[in-house]
C-alpha positions as CSV (number, residue, x, y, z in Angstrom):
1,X,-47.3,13.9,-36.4
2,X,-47.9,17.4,-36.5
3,X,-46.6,19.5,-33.5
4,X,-46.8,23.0,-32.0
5,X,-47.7,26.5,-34.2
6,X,-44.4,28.2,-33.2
7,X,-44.8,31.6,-33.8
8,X,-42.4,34.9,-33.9
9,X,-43.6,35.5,-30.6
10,X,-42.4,32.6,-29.1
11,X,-39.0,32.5,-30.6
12,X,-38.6,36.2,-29.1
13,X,-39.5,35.5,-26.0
14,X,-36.8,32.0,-26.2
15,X,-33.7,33.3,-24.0
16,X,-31.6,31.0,-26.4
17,X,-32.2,33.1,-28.9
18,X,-31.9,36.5,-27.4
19,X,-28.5,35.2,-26.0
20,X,-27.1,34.0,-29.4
21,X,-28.2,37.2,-30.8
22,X,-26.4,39.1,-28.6
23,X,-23.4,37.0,-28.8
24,X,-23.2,37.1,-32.1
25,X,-23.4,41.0,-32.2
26,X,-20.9,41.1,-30.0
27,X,-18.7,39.2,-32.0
28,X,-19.4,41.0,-35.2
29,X,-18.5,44.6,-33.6
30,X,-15.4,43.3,-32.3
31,X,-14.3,43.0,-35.9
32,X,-16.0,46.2,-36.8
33,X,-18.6,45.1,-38.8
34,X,-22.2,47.3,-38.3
35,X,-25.1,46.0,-36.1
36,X,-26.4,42.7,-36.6
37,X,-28.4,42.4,-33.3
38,X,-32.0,42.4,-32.2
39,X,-32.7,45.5,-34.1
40,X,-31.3,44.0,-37.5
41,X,-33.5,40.6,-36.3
42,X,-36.6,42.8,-35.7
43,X,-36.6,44.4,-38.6
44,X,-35.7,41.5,-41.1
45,X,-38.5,40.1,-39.7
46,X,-41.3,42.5,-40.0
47,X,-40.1,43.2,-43.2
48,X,-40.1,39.5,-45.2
49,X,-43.5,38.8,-42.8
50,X,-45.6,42.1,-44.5
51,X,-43.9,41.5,-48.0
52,X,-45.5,38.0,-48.0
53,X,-48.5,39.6,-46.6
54,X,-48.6,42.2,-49.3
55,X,-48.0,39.5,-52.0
56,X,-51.2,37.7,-50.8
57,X,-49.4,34.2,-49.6
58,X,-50.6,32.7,-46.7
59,X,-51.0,33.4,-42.9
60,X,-48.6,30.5,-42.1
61,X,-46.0,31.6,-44.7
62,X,-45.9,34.8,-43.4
63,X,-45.5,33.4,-40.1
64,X,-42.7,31.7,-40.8
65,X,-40.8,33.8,-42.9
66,X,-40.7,36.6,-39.8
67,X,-39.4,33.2,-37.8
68,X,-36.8,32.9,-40.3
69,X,-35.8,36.5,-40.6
70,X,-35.6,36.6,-36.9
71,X,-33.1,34.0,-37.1
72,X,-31.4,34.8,-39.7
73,X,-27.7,35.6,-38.5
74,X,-28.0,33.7,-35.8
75,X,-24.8,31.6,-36.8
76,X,-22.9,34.8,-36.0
77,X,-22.5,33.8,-32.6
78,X,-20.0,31.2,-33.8
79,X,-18.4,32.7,-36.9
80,X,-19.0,35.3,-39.1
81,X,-17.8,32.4,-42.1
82,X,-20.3,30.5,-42.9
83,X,-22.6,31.8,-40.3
84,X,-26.0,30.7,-42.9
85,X,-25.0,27.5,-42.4
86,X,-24.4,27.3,-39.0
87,X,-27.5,29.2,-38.3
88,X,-29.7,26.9,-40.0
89,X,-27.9,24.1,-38.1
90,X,-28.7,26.2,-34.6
91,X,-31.9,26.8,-35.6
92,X,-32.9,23.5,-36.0
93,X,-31.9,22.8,-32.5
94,X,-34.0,25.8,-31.0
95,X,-37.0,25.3,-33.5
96,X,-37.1,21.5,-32.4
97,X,-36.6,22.2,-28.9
98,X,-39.5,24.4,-29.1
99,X,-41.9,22.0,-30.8
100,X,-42.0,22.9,-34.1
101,X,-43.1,20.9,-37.1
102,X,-40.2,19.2,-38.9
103,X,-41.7,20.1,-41.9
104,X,-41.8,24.1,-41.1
105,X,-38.4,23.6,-39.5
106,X,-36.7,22.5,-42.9
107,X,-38.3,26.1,-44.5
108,X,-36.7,28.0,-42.1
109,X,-33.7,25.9,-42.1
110,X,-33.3,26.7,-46.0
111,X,-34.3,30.4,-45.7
112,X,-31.6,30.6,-42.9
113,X,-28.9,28.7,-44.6
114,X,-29.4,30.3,-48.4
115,X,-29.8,34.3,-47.2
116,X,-25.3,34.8,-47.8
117,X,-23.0,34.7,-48.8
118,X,-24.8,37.5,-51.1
119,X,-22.9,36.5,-54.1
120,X,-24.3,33.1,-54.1
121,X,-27.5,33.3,-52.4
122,X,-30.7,32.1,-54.2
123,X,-34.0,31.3,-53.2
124,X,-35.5,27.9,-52.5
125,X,-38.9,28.9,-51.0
126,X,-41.2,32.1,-50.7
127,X,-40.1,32.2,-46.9
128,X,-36.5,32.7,-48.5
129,X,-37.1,34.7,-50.6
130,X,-39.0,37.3,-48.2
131,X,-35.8,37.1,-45.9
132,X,-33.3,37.4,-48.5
133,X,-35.4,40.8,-49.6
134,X,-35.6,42.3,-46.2
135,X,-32.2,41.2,-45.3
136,X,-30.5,43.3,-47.7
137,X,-32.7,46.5,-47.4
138,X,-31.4,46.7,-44.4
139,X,-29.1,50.1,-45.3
140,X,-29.5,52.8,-42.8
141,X,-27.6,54.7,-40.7
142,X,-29.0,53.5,-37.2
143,X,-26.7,50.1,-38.3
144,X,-23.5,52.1,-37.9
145,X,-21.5,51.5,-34.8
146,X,-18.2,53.5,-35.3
147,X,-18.5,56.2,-33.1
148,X,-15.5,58.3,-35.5
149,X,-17.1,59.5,-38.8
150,X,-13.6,60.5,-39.8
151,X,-12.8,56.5,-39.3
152,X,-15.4,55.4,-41.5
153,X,-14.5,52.4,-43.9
154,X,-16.9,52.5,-47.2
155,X,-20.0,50.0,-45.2
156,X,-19.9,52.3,-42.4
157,X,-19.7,55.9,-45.4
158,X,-22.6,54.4,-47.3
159,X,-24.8,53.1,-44.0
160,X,-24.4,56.5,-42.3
161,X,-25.3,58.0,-46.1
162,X,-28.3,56.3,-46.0
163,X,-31.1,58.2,-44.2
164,X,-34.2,56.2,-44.8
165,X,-35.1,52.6,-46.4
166,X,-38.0,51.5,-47.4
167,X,-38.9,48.2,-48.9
168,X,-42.6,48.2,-50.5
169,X,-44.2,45.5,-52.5
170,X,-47.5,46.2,-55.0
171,X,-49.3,42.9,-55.0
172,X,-52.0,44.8,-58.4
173,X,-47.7,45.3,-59.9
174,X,-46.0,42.6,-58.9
175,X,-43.7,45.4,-57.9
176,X,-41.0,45.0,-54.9
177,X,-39.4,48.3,-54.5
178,X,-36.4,48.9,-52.5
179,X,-36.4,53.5,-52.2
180,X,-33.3,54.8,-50.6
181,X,-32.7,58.2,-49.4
182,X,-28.7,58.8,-49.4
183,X,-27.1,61.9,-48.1
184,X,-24.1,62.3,-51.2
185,X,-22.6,64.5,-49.0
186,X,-21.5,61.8,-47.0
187,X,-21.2,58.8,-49.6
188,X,-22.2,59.3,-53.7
189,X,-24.5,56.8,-54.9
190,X,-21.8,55.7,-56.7
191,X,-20.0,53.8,-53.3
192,X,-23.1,52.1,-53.0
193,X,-23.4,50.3,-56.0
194,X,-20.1,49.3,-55.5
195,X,-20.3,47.6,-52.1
196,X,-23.9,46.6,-52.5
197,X,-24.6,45.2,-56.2
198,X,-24.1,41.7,-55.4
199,X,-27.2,42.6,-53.0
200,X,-29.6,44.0,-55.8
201,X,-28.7,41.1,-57.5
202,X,-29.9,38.8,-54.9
203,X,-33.0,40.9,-54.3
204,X,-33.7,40.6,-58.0
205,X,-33.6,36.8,-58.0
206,X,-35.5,36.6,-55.0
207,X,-38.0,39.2,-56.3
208,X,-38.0,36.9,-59.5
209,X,-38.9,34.0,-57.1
210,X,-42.0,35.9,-55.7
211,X,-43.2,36.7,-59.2
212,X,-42.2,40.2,-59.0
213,X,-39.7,42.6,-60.5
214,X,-37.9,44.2,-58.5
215,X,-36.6,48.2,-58.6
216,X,-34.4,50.0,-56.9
217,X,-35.0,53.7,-56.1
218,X,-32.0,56.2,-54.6
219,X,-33.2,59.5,-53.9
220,X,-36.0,59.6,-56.1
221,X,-34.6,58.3,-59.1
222,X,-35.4,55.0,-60.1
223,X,-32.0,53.1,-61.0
224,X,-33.1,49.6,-61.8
């Protein structure tokens, strides 16, 4: 039996969710790692809804794919290991609690549960793919929490390098472009590649997924 259209602004306004978001920040700078809180959420979620929008797929899709992204780290607020899988696992909770469609449910559960590790992640849906693409665009240097510059390990150099991101997708193309601006006075392109390749190689399966190539531009200069 079909149930209740849950959309992104429900799950926003759920105070599960805002509190496991939070939580799981929390956790995350307590280990130093750089913001993955509402702003992170916010953003991955826009981002994989208007790339599926873009691509032409449908309103639903699109829909669910900023549910998804929303969601995304979620599992953080238990451990940062394995915190896909245990996201999808809270998810379903919320998601059902909420009224959602088992059958909508299981695509977020999979987009949740297949975004990381980034090594190993692959798409199983569109909706996965869209988060898996907007998840790791996410370089910019609003994500940095270290206060000390002159503390900076290489995420924090290369985040705080990173003056503008911009994920676009041409539908006429089947073009999803990923265009970096990087300050290399702070971090050379060089430190990016080699914190972040693993990443570009998960955005160019999941681009793959959509149909799409995908490109990566850094200052300019189109590098894949």
């Amino acid at each position: 039996m079909k149930r209740e259209s849950v959309t992104i602004d429900d799950v926003k306004a759920n105070p599960v969710v805002e509190a496991y978001i939070k939580a799981g920040n929390d956790h995350l700078g307590a280990l130093g790692f750089t913001d993955h809180g509402l702003r992170h959420a916010g953003l991955v979620s826009t981002i994989a809804k208007t790339l599926l929008w873009k691509l032409g797929f449908s309103e639903r899709e699109q829909e669910l794919a900023a549910i998804a992204g929303y969601l995304h780290d979620i599992g953080n607020v238990v451990s940062r290991y394995y915190h896909a899988q245990v996201g999808a696992a809270l998810a379903e909770r919320i998601l059902s609690d909420m009224g959602m469609d088992p059958d909508e449910i299981a695509i977020v559960m999979g987009a949740i549960g297949s975004h990381d590790p980034e090594e190993e992640c692959h798409a199983v849906s569109n909706v996965s793919a869209a988060v898996i693409l907007a998840d790791k665009s996410d370089v910019h240097r609003s994500r940095v929490r270290n206060p000390d510059i002159h503390n900076f390990d290489v995420h924090d150099r290369v985040n705080y390098a990173a003056t503008k991101s911009f994920l676009e997708a041409k539908n006429d193309e089947k073009v999803i472009s990923l265009q970096l601006i990087i300050d290399t006075g702070i971090a050379p392109v060089m430190e990016y590649f080699e914190i972040f390749l693993t990443r570009m190689i998960a955005c160019k399966r999941a681009a793959e997924f959509l149909g799409a190539t995908f490109e990566l531009k850094i200052n300019d200069i189109r590098l894949l």
